[in-house]
C-alpha positions as CSV (number, residue, x, y, z in Angstrom):
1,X,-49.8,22.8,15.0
2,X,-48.8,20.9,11.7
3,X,-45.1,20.9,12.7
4,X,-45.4,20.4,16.3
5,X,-44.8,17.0,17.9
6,X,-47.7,15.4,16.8
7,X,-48.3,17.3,13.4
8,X,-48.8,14.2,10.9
9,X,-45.3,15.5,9.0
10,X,-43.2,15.0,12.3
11,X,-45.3,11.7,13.6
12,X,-44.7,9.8,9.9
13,X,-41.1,11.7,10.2
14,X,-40.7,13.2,7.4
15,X,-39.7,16.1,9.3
16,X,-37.5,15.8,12.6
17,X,-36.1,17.9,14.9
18,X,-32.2,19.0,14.7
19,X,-30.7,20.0,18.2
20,X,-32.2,21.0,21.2
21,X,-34.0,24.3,21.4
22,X,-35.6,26.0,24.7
23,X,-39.5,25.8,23.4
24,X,-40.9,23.7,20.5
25,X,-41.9,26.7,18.4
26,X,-37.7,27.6,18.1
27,X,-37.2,24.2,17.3
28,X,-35.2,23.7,13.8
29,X,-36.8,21.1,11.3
30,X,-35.0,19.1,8.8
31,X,-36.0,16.8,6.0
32,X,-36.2,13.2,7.3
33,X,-33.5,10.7,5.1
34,X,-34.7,10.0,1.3
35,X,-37.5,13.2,1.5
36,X,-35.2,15.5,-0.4
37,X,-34.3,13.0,-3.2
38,X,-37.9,12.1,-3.5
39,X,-39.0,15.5,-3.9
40,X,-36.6,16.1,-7.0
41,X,-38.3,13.2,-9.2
42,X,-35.3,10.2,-7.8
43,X,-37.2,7.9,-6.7
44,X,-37.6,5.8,-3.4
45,X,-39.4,3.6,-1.2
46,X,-42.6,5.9,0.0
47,X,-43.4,3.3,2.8
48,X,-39.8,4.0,4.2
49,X,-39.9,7.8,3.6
50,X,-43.0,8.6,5.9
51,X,-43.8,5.7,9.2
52,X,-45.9,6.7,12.2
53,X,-44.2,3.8,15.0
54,X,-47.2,4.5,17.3
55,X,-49.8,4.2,14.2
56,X,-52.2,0.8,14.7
57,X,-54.2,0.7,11.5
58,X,-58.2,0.0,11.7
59,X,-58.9,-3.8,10.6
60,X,-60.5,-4.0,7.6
61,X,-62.8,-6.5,8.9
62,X,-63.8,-7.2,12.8
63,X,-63.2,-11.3,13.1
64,X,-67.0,-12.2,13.8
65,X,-65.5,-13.7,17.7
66,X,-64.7,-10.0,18.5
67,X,-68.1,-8.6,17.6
68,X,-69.1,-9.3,21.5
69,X,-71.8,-7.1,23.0
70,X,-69.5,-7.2,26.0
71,X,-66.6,-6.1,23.7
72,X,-69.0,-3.3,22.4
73,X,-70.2,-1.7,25.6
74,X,-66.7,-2.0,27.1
75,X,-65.7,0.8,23.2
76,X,-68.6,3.0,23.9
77,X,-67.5,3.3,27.9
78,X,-64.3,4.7,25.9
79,X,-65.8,7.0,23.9
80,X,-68.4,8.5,26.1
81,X,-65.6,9.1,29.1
82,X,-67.4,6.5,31.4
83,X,-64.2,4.4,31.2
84,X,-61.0,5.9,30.6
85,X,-58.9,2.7,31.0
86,X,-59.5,-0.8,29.7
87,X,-57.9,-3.8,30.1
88,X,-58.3,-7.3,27.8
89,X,-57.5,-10.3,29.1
90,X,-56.7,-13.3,27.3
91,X,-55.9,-16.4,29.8
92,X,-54.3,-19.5,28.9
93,X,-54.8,-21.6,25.9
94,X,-54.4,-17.9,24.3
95,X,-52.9,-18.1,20.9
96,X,-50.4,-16.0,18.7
97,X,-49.8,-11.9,20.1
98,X,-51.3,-10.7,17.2
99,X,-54.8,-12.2,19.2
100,X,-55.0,-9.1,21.6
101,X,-54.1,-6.6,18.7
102,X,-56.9,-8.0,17.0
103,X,-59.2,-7.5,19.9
104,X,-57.8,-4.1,20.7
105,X,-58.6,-2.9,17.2
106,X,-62.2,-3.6,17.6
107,X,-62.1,-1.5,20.8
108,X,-60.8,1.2,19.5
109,X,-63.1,0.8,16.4
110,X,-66.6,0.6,18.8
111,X,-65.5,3.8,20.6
112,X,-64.6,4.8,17.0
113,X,-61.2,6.1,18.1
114,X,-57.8,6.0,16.3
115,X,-55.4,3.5,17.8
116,X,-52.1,3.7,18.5
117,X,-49.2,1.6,21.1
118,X,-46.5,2.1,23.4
119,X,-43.6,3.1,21.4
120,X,-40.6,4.3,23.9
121,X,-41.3,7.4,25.7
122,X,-44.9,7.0,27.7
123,X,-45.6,10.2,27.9
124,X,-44.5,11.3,24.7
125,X,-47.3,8.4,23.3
126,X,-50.2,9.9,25.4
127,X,-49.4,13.8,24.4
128,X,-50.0,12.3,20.4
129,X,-52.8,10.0,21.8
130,X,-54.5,13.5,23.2
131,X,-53.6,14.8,20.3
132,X,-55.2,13.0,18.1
133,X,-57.9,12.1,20.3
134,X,-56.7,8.0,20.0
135,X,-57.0,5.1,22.4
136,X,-52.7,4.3,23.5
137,X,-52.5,0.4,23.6
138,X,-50.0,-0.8,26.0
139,X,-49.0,-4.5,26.1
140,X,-48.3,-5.5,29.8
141,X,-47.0,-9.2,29.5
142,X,-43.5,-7.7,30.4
143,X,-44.4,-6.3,33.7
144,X,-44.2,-2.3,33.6
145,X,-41.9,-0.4,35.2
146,X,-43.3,2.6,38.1
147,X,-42.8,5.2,35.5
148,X,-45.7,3.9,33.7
149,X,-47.8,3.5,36.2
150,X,-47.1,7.5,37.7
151,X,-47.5,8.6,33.9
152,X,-50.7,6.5,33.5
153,X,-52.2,7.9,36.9
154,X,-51.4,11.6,35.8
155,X,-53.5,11.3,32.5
156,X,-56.4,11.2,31.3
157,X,-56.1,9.6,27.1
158,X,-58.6,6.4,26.9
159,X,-55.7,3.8,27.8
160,X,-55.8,-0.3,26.6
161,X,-54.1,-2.7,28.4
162,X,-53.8,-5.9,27.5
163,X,-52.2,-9.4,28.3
164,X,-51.9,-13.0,29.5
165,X,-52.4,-12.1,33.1
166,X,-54.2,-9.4,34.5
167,X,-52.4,-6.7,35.4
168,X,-54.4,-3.7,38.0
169,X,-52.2,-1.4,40.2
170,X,-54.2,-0.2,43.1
171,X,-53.1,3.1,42.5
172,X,-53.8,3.4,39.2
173,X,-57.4,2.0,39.8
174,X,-58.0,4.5,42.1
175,X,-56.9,7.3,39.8
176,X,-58.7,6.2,36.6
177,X,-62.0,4.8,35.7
178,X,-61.7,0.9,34.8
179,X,-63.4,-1.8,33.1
180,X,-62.4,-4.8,31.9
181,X,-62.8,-7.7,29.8
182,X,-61.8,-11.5,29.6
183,X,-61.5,-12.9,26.1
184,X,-61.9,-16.6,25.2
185,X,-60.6,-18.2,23.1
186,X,-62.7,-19.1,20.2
187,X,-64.7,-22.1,20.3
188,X,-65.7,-24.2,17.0
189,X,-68.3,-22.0,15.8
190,X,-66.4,-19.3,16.5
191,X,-63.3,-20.5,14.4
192,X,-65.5,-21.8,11.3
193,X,-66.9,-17.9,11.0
194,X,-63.1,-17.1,11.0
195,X,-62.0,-18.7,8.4
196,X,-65.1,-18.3,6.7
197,X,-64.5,-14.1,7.0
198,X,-60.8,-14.6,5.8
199,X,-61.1,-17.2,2.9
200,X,-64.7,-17.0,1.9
201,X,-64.4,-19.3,-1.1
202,X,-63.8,-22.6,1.4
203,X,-66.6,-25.5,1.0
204,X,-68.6,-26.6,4.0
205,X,-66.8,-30.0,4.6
206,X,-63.0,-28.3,4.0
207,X,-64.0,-25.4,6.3
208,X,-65.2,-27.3,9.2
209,X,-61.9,-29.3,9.3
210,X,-59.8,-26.3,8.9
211,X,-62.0,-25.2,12.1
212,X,-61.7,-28.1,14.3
213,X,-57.7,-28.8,13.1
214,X,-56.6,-25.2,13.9
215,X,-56.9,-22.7,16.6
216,X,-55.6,-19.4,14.7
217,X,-55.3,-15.8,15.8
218,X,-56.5,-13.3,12.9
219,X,-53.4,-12.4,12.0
220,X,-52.6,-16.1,10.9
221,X,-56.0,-16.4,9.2
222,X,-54.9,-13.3,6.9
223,X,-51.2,-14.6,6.3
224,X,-52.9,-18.1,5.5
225,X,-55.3,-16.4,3.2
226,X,-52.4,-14.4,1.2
227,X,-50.3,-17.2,1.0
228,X,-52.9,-18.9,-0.3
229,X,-54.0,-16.5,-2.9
230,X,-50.1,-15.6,-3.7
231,X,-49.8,-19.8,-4.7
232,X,-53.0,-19.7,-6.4
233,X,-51.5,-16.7,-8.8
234,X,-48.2,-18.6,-9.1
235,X,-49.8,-21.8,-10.1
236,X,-51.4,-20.5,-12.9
237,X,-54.0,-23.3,-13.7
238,X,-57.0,-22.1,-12.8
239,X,-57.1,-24.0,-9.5
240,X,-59.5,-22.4,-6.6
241,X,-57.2,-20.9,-3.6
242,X,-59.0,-23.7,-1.5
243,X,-56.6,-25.9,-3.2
244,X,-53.7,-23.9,-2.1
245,X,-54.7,-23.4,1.8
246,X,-53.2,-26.9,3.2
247,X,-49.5,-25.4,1.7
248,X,-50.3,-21.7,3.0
249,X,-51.0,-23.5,6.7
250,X,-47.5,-25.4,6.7
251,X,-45.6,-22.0,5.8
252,X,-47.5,-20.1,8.3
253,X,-47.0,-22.4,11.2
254,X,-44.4,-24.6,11.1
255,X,-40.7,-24.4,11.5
256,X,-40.9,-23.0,15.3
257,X,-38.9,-25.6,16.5
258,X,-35.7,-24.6,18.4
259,X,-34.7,-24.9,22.2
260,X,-36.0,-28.1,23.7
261,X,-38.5,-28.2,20.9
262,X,-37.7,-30.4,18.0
263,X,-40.5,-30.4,14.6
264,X,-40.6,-33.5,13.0
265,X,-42.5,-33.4,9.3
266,X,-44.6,-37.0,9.4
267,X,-43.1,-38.5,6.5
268,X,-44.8,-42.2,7.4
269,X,-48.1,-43.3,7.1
270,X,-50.8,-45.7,8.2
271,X,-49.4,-48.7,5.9
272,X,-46.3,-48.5,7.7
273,X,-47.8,-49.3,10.7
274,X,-47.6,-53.2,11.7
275,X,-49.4,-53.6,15.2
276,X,-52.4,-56.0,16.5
277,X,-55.8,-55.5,15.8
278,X,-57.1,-53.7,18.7
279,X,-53.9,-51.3,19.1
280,X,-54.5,-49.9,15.4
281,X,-58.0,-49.7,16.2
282,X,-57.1,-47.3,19.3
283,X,-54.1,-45.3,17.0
284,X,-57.1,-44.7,14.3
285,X,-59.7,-43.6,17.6
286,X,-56.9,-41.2,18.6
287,X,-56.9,-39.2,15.5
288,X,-60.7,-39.3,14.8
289,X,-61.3,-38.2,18.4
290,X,-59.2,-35.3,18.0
291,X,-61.4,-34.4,14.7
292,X,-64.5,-35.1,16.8
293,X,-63.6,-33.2,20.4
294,X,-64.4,-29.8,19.4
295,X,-67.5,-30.4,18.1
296,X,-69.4,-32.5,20.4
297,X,-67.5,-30.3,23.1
298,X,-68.8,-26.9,22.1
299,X,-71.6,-27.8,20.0
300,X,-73.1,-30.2,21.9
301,X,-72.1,-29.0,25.6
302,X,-69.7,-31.7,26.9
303,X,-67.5,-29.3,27.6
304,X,-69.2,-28.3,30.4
305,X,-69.0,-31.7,31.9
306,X,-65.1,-32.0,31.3
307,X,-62.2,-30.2,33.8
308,X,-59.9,-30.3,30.6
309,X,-60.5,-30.4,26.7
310,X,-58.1,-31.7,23.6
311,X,-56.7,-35.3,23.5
312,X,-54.5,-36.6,25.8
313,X,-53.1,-40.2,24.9
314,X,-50.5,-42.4,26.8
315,X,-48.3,-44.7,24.8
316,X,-46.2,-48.0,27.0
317,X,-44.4,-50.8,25.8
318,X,-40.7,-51.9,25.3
319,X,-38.5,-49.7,23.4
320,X,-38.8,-50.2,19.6
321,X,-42.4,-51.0,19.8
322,X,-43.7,-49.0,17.4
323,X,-44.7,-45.3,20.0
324,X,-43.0,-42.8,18.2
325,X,-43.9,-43.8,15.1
326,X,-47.6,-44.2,15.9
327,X,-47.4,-40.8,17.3
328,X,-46.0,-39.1,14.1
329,X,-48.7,-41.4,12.1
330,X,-51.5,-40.0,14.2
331,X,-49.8,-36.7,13.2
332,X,-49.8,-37.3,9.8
333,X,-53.6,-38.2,9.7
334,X,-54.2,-35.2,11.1
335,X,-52.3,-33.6,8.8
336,X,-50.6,-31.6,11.5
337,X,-46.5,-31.3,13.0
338,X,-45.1,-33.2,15.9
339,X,-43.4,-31.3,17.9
340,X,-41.1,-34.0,20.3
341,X,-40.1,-32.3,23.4
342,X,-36.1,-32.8,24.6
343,X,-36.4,-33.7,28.1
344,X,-32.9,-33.3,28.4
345,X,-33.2,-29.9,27.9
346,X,-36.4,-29.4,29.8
347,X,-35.5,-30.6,32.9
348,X,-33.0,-28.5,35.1
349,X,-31.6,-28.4,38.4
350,X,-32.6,-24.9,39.4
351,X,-36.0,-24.2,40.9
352,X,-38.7,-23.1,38.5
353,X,-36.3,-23.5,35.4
354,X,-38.1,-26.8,34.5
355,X,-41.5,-25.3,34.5
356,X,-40.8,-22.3,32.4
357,X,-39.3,-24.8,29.7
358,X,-42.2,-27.0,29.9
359,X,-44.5,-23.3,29.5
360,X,-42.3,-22.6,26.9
361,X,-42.9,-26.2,24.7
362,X,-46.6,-25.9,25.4
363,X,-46.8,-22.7,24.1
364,X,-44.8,-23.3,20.9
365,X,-47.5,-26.1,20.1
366,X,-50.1,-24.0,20.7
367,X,-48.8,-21.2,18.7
368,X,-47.9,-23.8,15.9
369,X,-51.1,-25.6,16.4
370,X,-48.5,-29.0,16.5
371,X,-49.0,-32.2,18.3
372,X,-46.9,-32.5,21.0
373,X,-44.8,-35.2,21.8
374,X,-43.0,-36.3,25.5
375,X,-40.7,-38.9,24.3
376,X,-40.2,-41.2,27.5
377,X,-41.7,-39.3,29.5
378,X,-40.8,-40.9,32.6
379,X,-38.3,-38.7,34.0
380,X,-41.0,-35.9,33.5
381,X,-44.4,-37.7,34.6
382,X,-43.2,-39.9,37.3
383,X,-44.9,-40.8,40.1
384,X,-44.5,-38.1,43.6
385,X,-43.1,-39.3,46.6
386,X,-42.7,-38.4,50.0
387,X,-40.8,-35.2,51.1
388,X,-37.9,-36.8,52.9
389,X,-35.7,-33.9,51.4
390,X,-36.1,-30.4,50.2
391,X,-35.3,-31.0,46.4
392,X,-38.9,-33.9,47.1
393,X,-40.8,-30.6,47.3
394,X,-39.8,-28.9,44.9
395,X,-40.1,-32.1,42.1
396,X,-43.7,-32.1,43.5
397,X,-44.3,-29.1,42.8
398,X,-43.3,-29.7,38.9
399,X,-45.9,-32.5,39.3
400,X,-48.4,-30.2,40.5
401,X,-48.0,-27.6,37.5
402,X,-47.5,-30.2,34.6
403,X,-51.0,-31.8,35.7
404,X,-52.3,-28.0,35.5
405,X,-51.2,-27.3,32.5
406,X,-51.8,-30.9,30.6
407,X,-55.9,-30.3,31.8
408,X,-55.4,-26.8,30.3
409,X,-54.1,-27.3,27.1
410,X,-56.8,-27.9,24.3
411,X,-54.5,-29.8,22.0
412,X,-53.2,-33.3,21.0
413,X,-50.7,-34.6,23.7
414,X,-48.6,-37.9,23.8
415,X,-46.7,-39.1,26.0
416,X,-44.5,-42.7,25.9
417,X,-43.3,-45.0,28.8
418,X,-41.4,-47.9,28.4
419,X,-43.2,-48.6,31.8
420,X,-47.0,-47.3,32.4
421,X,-46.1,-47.9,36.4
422,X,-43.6,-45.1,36.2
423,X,-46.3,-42.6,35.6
424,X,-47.8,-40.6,38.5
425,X,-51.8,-42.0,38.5
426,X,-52.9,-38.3,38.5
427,X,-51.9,-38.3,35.1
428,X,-53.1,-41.6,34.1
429,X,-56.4,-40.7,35.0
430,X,-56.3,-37.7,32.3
431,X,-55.3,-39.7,29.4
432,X,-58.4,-40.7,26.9
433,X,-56.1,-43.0,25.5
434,X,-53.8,-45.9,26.9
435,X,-52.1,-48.0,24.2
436,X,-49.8,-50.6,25.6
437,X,-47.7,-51.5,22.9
438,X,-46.4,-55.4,22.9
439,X,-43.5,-56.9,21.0
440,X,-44.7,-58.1,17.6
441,X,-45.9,-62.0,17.4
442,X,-44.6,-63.8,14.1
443,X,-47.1,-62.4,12.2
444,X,-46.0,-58.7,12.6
445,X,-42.7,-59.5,12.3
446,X,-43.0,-61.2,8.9
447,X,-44.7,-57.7,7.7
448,X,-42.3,-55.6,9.3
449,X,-39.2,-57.5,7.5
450,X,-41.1,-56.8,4.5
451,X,-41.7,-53.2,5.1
452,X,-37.8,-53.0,6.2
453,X,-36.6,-53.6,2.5
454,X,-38.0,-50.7,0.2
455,X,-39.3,-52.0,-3.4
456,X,-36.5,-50.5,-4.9
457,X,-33.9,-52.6,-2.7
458,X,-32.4,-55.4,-4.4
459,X,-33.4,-58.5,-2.6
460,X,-31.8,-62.0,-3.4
461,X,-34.0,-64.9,-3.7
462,X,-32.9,-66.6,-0.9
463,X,-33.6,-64.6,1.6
464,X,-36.2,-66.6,3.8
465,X,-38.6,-64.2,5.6
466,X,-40.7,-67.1,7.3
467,X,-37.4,-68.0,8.5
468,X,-36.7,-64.2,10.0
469,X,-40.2,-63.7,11.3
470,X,-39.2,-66.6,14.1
471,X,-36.9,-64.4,15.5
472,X,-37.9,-62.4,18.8
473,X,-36.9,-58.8,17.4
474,X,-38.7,-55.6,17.7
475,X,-39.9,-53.4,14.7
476,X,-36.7,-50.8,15.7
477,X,-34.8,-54.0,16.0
478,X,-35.8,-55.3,12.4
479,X,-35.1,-51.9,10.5
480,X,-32.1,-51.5,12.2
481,X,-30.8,-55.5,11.1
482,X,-31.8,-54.2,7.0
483,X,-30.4,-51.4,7.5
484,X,-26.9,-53.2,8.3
485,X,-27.4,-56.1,5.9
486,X,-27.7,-53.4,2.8
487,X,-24.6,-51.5,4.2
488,X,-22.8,-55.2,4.0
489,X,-24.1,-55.8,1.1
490,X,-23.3,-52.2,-0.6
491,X,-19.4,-52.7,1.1
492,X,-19.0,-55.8,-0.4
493,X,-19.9,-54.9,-3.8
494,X,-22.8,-57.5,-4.0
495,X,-25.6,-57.4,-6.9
496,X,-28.2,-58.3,-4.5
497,X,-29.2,-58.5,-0.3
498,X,-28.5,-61.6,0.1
499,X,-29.4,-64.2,3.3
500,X,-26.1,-63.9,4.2
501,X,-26.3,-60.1,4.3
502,X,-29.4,-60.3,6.4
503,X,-27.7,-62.8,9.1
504,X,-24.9,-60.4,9.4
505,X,-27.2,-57.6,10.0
506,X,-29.4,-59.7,12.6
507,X,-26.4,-60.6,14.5
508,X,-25.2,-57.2,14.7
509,X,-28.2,-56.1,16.0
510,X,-28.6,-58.7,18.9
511,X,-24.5,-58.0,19.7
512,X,-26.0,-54.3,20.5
513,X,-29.6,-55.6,22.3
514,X,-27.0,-57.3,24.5
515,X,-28.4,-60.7,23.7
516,X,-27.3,-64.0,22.3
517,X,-28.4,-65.3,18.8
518,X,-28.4,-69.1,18.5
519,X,-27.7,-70.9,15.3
520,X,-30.8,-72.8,16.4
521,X,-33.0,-69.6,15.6
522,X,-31.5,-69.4,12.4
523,X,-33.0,-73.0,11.1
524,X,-31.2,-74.0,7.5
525,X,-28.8,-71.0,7.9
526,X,-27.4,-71.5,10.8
527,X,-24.1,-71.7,9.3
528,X,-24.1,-68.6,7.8
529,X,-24.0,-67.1,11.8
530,X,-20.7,-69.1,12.0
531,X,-18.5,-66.0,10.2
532,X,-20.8,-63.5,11.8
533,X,-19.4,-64.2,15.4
534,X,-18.4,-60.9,16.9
C-alpha cells in the first residue's frame, strides 16, 4: 500500500513509475530526479525533491469571516456522509482566488478532513481523495467538461466546488447529496477582525482605516503581513511592523495594470490643486465619504436602504479643468492607485467584446483595491437611444450592463465628461458626487502660473504674473505655456525664464487651442508677441 498510487512516497514523488505494466503491483519504481544524490550526503532542495500537486495544506488560522455557523454545519454534513458534495459560492464584488481557497480550507477543516484539488486526471484525484479519506476541491469558473461531471456522478469522495457563479448539473444533483453555500464578502467588521488575525500588533485608529481602505482576501492579508515583517527585519531600527504595512500594501497590490488598464502612482497633492471654494469642498467630501461609506453602511444599516454601495463621483467641465488631476488627488488622499481605464481599448465592434473588457477593468480594481478612473467617459456612458438599427440594441445593451455593474461595484469610481448632457440620466442618478468643473477666474489663474514654475526654476524678475493671470487659459493650458517658455529659455542658453520666454510659450499654446492671442491681452508686453507670430 505504501508504493501504490497514493502511497505518500509516489503522491510527494519521490518514487514514480517507469513503463507501463499490466497491474500496479508489477509496476517498476524508480527514484524521482535529485533523491539519489540526496541520499549520498550531496545536497539539494528538499522542497523540490518530494511535492504532493493535489496536497491543500490546513490554514494555520481560520480568518474569523469563515468561522460561519452556516459554513460549520455545511463541514460536519461532509464528514457525517449527509452531504457528499458541496458547493461555495462567491458572487460579485468577490475578491482575489485565493478567497474561495480560504473558505474551502475551513470546510475541509469543520469536517476535519484533509484537502486536496483538481490536478489533471479526475479520477486519478478522487482514487487518492478515497484514499486518504480527503475532501477533492474542484474550481469550476472554467466551465467543466462532461467527463467531470460522469466521473463526479460515479463517486462517492466528499467533493467542493466552488466559484463565481453557481454551477449544478441536474444529473449530478440527482446522483449525489448537495448542499450549498453563498459567501459574502466581508463587511467592515468583518475586515477589521481580518487584519486584526493577520497583523495583531496594528493600533485601533491604523486598523480601522486599513479595514474601511481595503477589501483583501486572506491570502493578501498574509503576504501583506510578511512583507511587512520581512521590511521591519531589513530596516533594522527597532520600528514596529505597523510602520512597514502601508509599503507591504503597495507591493502586494499594485502594478496589475496592463490591457486597457493603465496604474497611475498619485504623485500630486491637495496644494496642487487650484479650484473655487465649493468644488474643493466637494473633491475633499469625495475622499472623506469613501472613508466614511463602510462604516455607517454596515455598521449602522444604511446599506440596507441603498441598491448599490462604494462611491460613485461624476466629474464635467472643459478639457484642462482640473478632472484628472482631482481624481488622482482624491487618490492620493486615500492613499490608494488610480487605475484610468483606455476606452480605446475597451470599446469594440464585436458583440459582447466591450462588456468582457469593461468586467475585465472592474475586476482588476477590485482585485487591486484601486480607484478607478473612466477618462471621458462619454463614448462609454452616453445617453441610449432609439432602436432604429440592430447595432442600437446591442449599444443598449452595454448601457444596460455598465449601470449593473457600476451599482455592484463597492469601490471608488470616477467618471469625466467634458459635457454632463452626454451622460445617459440612469447613470446620473447613481453618482453621489457631481463636480462641474469651470475655467479658472483671475484669481486661479494667478496661483496656477505660480504653481506652473517649480521653486527650483529660474524665474527672471520681469516676469509679470498679474499680467498673465488676465489671460483666459485653462490650468492644462498654463502648464503646458511653462512648460514651452523653459524649453525656449533652456534652447537659447538663457540664465533665467524670462517674460519674453513666457510670451513665446503662451502664444504657442493658443496657436494649438486654435485661438487668437491679441497684443491687447498682453498689456506693456505686447511687443514681445510681435516675434512670436507663428
Amino acid at each position: 500500500r505504501a508504493l501504490g498510487p497514493a502511497g505518500p512516497l509516489r503522491r510527494f514523488g519521490l518514487l514514480r513509475p517507469s513503463g507501463d505494466a499490466p497491474l500496479d503491483l508489477d509496476q517498476e519504481l524508480v527514484l524521482g530526479p535529485g533523491v539519489f544524490e540526496f541520499l549520498l550526503g550531496w545536497g539539494g532542495d528538499v522542497g523540490l525533491l518530494g511535492h504532493d500537486p493535489g496536497e491543500v495544506a490546513a490554514p494555520r488560522v481560520v480568518l474569523p469571516v469563515l468561522s460561519s455557523d452556516g459554513l460549520t454545519r455545511l463541514g460536519r454534513a461532509l464528514a457525517s456522509g449527509d452531504v457528499d458534495l458541496a458547493g461555495l459560492w462567491f458572487p460579485p464584488p468577490a475578491g482575489p482566488p485565493d478567497g474561495q481557497l480560504d473558505a474551502v480550507r475551513a470546510l475541509a477543516q469543520a469536517a476535519g478532513k484533509p484537502l486536496r484539488r483538481l490536478t489533471s486526471a479526475v479520477e486519478d484525484d478522487l482514487r487518492i481523495a478515497a484514499a486518504v479519506d480527503a475532501v477533492l476541491w474542484i474550481p469550476v469558473d472554467d466551465v467543466p467538461d462532461e467527463t467531470l461531471v460522469a466521473a463526479l456522478v460515479r463517486s462517492r469522495v466528499p467533493v467542493c466546488l466552488t466559484g463565481l457563479k453557481p454551477w449544478r448539473p441536474a444529473s449530478l444533483l440527482a446522483a449525489r447529496s448537495y448542499g450549498e453555500l453563498t459567501i459574502p464578502s466581508p463587511d467592515f467588521q468583518d475586515r477589521r477582525a481580518m487584519w486584526s488575525a493577520a497583523l495583531p500588533g496594528l493600533a485601533g485608529p491604523l486598523l480601522e482605516d486599513l479595514a474601511v481602505r481595503y477589501r483583501m482576501s486572506g491570502g493578501e492579508l498574509r503576504a501583506v503581513a510578511s512583507v511587512a515583517g520581512a521590511g521591519a527585519r531589513l530596516a533594522g531600527d527597532g520600528q514596529p511592523v505597523a510602520e512597514h504595512v502601508e509599503p507591504a500594501i503597495a507591493t502586494v497590490t499594485r502594478g496589475r495594470s496592463g490591457g486597457a488598464v493603465q496604474a497611475i502612482l498619485p504623485r500630486r497633492g491637495l496644494d496642487d490643486l487650484v479650484l473655487p471654494g465649493p468644488q474643493l469642498t466637494q473633491i475633499m467630501e469625495i475622499a472623506s465619504a469613501f472613508r466614511a461609506w463602510p462604516r455607517i453602511a454596515e455598521t449602522w444599516g444604511f446599506a440596507r436602504r441603498s441598491a448599490h454601495g462604494g462611491v460613485k463621483a461624476l466629474f464635467t467641465g472643459e478639457p484642462g479643468t482640473g478632472k484628472t488631476m482631482s481624481a488622482e488627488i482624491v487618490t492620493g488622499m486615500l492613499g490608494l492607485e488610480l487605475l484610468k481605464v483606455d476606452l480605446a481599448q475597451v470599446v469594440s465592434k464585436w458583440v459582447g467584446e466591450t462588456e468582457k473588457n469593461m468586467e475585465t477593468a472592474f475586476r482588476r480594481a477590485e482585485e487591486s483595491h484601486a480607484v478607478l478612473l473612466f477618462d471621458e467617459a462619454d463614448a462609454l456612458f452616453g445617453k441610449r437611444g432609439e432602436v432604429r438599427h440592430g447595432t442600437d440594441r446591442y449599444a443598449n445593451l452595454e448601457v444596460g450592463y455598465l449601470l449593473q455593474r457600476l451599482e455592484a461595484s463597492d469601490g471608488l469610481i470616477i467618471l469625466t465628461s467634458n459635457l454632463k448632457e452626454n451622460i445617459d440620466p440612469a447613470f446620473t442618478r447613481r453618482f453621489h458626487f457631481v463636480v462641474h468643473f469651470p475655467r479658472p477666474g483671475a484669481a486661479e489663474r494667478r496661483r496656477l502660473w505660480r504653481l506652473a514654475f517649480p521653486p527650483e526654476a529660474p524665474l527672471a524678475a520681469d516676469v509679470d504674473f498679474d499680467v498673465l493671470a488676465r489671460l483666459d487659459m485653462t490650468g492644462a493650458g498654463i502648464t503646458a505655456a511653462a512648460r514651452t517658455a523653459a524649453l525656449a529659455a533652456a534652447d537659447a542658453t538663457a540664465a533665467s525664464i524670462g517674460m519674453r520666454h513666457v510670451v513665446r510659450g503662451v502664444a504657442r499654446q493658443f496657436h494649438r487651442e486654435a485661438r487668437l492671442l491679441r497684443p491687447a491681452e498682453l498689456g506693456p508686453f505686447a511687443h514681445l508677441l510681435d516675434s512670436e507670430a507663428p
